[in-house]
Each structure stands twice: as structure tokens, then as C-alpha cells.
C-alpha positions as CSV (number, residue, x, y, z in Angstrom):
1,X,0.0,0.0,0.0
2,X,1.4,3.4,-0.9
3,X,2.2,5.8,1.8
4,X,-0.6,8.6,0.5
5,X,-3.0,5.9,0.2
6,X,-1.9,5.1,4.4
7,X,-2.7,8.7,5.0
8,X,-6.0,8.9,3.3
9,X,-7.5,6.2,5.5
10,X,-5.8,7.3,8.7
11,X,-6.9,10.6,7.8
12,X,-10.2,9.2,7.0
13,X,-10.3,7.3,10.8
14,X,-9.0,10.7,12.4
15,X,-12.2,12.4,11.0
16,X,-14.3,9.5,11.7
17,X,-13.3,9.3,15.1
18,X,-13.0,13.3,16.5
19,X,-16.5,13.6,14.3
20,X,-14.9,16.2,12.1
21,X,-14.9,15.7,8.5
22,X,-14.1,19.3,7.6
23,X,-10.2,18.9,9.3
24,X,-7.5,19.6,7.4
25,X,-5.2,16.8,8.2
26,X,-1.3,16.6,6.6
27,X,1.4,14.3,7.8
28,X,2.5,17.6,10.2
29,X,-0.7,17.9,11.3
30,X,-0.6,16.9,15.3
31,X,-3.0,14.9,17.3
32,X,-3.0,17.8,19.9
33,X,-3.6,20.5,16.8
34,X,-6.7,18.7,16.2
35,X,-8.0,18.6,19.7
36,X,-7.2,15.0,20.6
37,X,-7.2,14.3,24.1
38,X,-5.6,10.9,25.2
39,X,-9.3,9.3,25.0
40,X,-9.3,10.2,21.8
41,X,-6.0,9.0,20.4
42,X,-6.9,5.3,21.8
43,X,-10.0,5.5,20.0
44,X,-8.1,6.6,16.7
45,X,-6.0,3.8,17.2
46,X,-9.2,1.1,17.7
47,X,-10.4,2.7,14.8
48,X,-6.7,2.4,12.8
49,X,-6.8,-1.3,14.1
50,X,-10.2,-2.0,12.4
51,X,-9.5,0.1,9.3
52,X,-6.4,-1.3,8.3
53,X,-7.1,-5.3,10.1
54,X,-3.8,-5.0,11.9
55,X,-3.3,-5.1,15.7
56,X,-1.3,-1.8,17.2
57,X,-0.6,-3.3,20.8
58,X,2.6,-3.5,20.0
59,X,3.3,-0.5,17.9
60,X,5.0,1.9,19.8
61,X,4.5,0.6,22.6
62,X,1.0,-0.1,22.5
63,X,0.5,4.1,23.2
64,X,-0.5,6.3,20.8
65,X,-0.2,9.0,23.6
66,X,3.8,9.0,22.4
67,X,2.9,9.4,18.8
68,X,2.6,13.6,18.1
69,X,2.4,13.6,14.0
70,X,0.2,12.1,11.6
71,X,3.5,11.3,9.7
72,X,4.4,9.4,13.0
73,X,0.9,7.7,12.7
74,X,1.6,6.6,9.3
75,X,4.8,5.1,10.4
76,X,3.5,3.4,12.6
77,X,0.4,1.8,10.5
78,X,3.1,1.1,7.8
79,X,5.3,-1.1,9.5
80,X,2.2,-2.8,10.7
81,X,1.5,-3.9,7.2
């Protein structure tokens, strides 16, 4: 899968999740810029898990709360493929 394609469905699942389909989302886009509170960045993840059928337990530790980028999201996602 193509790394734009990765950040058009995390981006996608970002949205989804904060309720938001009108946010501008980049890979330098932060978590925080968009309002996510450590609530939501496990639910992004749950939703990342389901989008993309991969499991991010491990992934950096099993916290999103360390992950500040997009880009760092993407990462993340892509190494789980």
C-alpha cells in the first residue's frame, strides 16, 4: 500500500473518530492541533486497528499518547502492514 494511500485512510479514521470531516489533516498535522485528548487517540487507534485489520498493541509501545504527527501515525500503520 502506498504511503498517500496510508494517509487517506488514517486521515479518513481521524475524522471519523473526533466527528470532524471538515479537518484539514497533513502528515505535520498533530493529534493535539486537532484537539485529541488521550481518550481520543486510543480511540483513533481502535479505529486504525479496524481500518487497516492489523493489531497496534505493540506498535509503539501499544500508546498512541507518544505518537505527536500524523506522519508518526503513518509510520506506525506502515510497519504494521
Amino acid at each position: 500500500m502506498e504511503r498517500s494511500d496510508i494517509l487517506e485512510k488514517v486521515a479518513e479514521a481521524i475524522k471519523d473518530t473526533l466527528g470532524d470531516d471538515s479537518l484539514a489533516i497533513n502528515e505535520e498535522t498533530t493529534l493535539k492541533d486537532l484537539g485529541a485528548d488521550s481518550f481520543d487517540q486510543l480511540e483513533i487507534m481502535v479505529a486504525l486497528e479496524e481500518a487497516f485489520d492489523i493489531s497496534l498493541e505493540g506498535a509503539a509501545d501499544g500508546d498512541m499518547s507518544s505518537v505527536e504527527t500524523v506522519g508518526q501515525t503513518v509510520d506506525i500503520v506502515a510497519a504494521e502492514l
